[in-house]
Each structure stands twice: as structure tokens, then as C-alpha cells.
Phi, psi and omega in degrees: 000116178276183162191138196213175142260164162321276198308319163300324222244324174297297188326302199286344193280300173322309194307309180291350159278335178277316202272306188252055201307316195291355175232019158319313178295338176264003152292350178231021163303140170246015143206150157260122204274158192201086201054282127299318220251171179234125199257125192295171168269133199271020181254112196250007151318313168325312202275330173240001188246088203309309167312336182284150199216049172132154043219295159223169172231159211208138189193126143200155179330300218285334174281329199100171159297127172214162171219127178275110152246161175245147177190136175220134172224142200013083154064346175274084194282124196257175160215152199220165182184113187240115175243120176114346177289166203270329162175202208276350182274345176224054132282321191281329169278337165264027178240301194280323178283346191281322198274353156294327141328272190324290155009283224277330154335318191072144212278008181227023184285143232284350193321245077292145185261152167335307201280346163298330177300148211247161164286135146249135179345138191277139161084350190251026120263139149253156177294125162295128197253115189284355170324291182289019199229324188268309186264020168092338187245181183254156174298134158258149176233107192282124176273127198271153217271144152283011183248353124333309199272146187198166173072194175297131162208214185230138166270105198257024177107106149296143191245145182265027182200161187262347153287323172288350193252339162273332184288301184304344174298313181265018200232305194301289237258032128302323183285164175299330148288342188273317182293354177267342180341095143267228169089223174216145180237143153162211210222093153249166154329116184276192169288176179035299193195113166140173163220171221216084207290121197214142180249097218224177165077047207220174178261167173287345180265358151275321177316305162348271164316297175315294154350276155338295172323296179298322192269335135337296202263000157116018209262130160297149161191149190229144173302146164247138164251159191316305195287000176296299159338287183278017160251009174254316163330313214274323184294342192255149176289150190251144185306145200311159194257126200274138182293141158300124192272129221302150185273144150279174197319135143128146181278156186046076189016054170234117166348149174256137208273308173304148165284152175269127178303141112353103188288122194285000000 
């Protein structure tokens, strides 16, 4: 599971442009053949933007549409870097006014430069996840059983849905403490109402720490001790028990090579 920025992606974009000048050109191919057939190129900026040269297109629920363009005019070359669009024309129309934009600015104008851009805590955004708004559905989330869960953990905060309790899930074990993390992560169902972004299976002085940690950086977090588990187990109904399926001829159900006699 990835997660980036605009400005990081710019970077790397850059990079690859600098570093690697001879394989410019297959970013503004406007189709590629695959046997018969030939598949355009979905960066459709190529196609209407006389300057553009590249760059990549992008596509998942959780993100959108997004796009890395390229464009260069008298010898001068821009990167424009679009995330979060609703869909691929208008990615391609917030890409051409940021570098048409750029263009009429000029290489000395007073803006901020990337490298003025400052880092952020790791974990203090969580990503907005665009699934139900780009692919029609809701993010799904598998929810882990509290009858399940054990040893030491953490609590990263209840939630009133259980997408909301994964983006925060993910966004925290994103900081520089959620990456030392071992144990298991994930979102279960609380008593009554709610869900509940949880770390479990860890020792108590990393629960500890970790904890410590977070709340430093302004993060909620509450120690789970083991038996915390099992009282939150006991308030919830416990999952239903799969029926057994009836044994056949023969001990511990493996089938009999014999037949059963026939009652005279």
C-alpha cells in the first residue's frame, strides 16, 4: 500500500527526466501496438496540448484519477502533478492550466520552490480514501473478530464507521512510531456503536512506548492490556459456530472402503 505526495512525485518525476534524457520519448508515444491491436495513450493532454510531452496517468478508487504531465516550451520544461481528480478529462484540464499557468510565470518567478517545501510528520494526514465517490462503492474493510485478539496493544481511537477507522489506521502506523510497530493491525467492532483502529499482539513495553510516542506527536492512543480484549470479547456476541458436517462410514469421518450391510 503506497502513499506519496504532489511534491514528492514532482521530485521523482524530475528526476527521471534529468537522469535518464534517452527514454523521453516513450512518454508522449500516442499509442502502443500489443499484436493487432493498438492501445492510445490515456494521458489525452498529448493529444490537445501542443507542448506536452509525457508524462504517466494513474488510476485506483482510492486515489482517483491522477496524473504526472510534462510539457516544454523554447527549450524550457514544466511537471505539473495532479491527484484526486473525479476523472480522466479533468485531470487532464487541472494539469494544463497548472503548466500554462507555469509557462506564463517565467524560470524566475518569486512562488515557492519545491525545495522550500518542508516535510511532514509522518502519520499527522491521513489520506482521504475517494473510493465511494470515484468507483461508486463503499472501501471495503474486513473487520477483525475481538475474540481473536491477544497479548499486548494499542488503541488508535474509535470511530462512527469502519472506513473511517482504516484511513486513521493507516495514516498513524504511516509516523515514525507506527513504522517500528510489530504485532498485527486492523478495525474492529466495538459494544454498542462504533469501530475501533487497534494494534494488538505486541508486548507490554512496546504498547507502552509506542503510546508514549504517539502522544507526543498529538496522536490519541491508549495502552490495551490483554484482559482489555477479553472484556470487550465478552460484551460482543460470539461468532456463530459452523455446523458439523454429519461423519460418514469409517472413524474420524474418513469415508468406509465397505459397504454397510443391509438390515435382513
Amino acid at each position: 500500500r503506497q502513499i506519496t505526495t504532489a511534491r514528492d512525485t514532482a521530485i521523482l518525476a524530475s528526476a527521471i527526466l534529468k537522469e535518464f534524457p534517452e527514454y523521453i520519448h516513450y512518454f508522449k508515444q500516442p499509442n502502443v501496438a500489443v499484436g493487432k491491436r493498438r492501445l492510445a495513450n490515456r494521458n489525452s493532454l498529448i493529444r490537445r496540448m501542443a507542448e506536452a510531452d509525457g508524462m504517466k496517468t494513474g488510476f485506483v478508487c482510492n486515489s482517483g484519477f491522477n496524473l504526472v504531465a510534462s510539457a516544454t516550451q523554447k527549450g524550457r520544461r514544466l511537471v505539473a502533478v495532479v491527484f484526486g481528480a473525479q476523472s480522466g478529462k479533468a485531470r487532464a484540464d487541472l494539469a494544463q492550466l497548472l503548466l500554462v499557468d507555469g509557462f506564463t510565470r517565467g524560470p524566475n518567478d518569486a512562488r515557492p520552490r519545491i525545495s522550500s517545501l518542508a516535510n511532514q510528520s509522518l502519520g499527522t494526514l491521513v489520506p482521504t480514501d475517494m473510493t465511494a465517490s470515484v468507483c461508486k462503492k463503499k472501501p471495503v474493510v474486513t473487520l477483525v473478530s475481538p475474540h481473536k485478539l491477544g497479548g499486548w496493544g494499542i488503541s488508535l481511537g474509535s470511530y462512527e464507521t469502519a472506513q473511517k477507522a482504516d484511513m486513521a489506521l493507516r495514516g498513524r502506523l504511516l509516523s515514525p512510531s507506527g513504522m517500528i510497530l510489530a504485532g498485527s493491525a486492523g478495525v474492529m467492532k466495538l459494544p454498542g456503536s462504533g469501530y475501533g483502529a487497534v494494534v494488538w499482539n505486541i508486548d507490554q513495553a512496546q504498547s507502552l512506548s509506542t503510546c508514549a510516542h504517539f502522544r507526543e506527536e498529538g496522536v490519541y492512543c491508549n495502552v490495551m492490556m490483554p484482559e482489555t480484549f477479553t472484556a470487550i470479547s465478552a460484551l460482543l456476541p460470539k461468532p456463530p459456530l459452523k455446523a458439523e458436517k454429519p461423519r460418514a462410514q469409517g472413524s474420524d469421518g474418513v469415508k468406509s472402503k465397505t459397504k454397510p450391510r443391509a438390515k435382513k
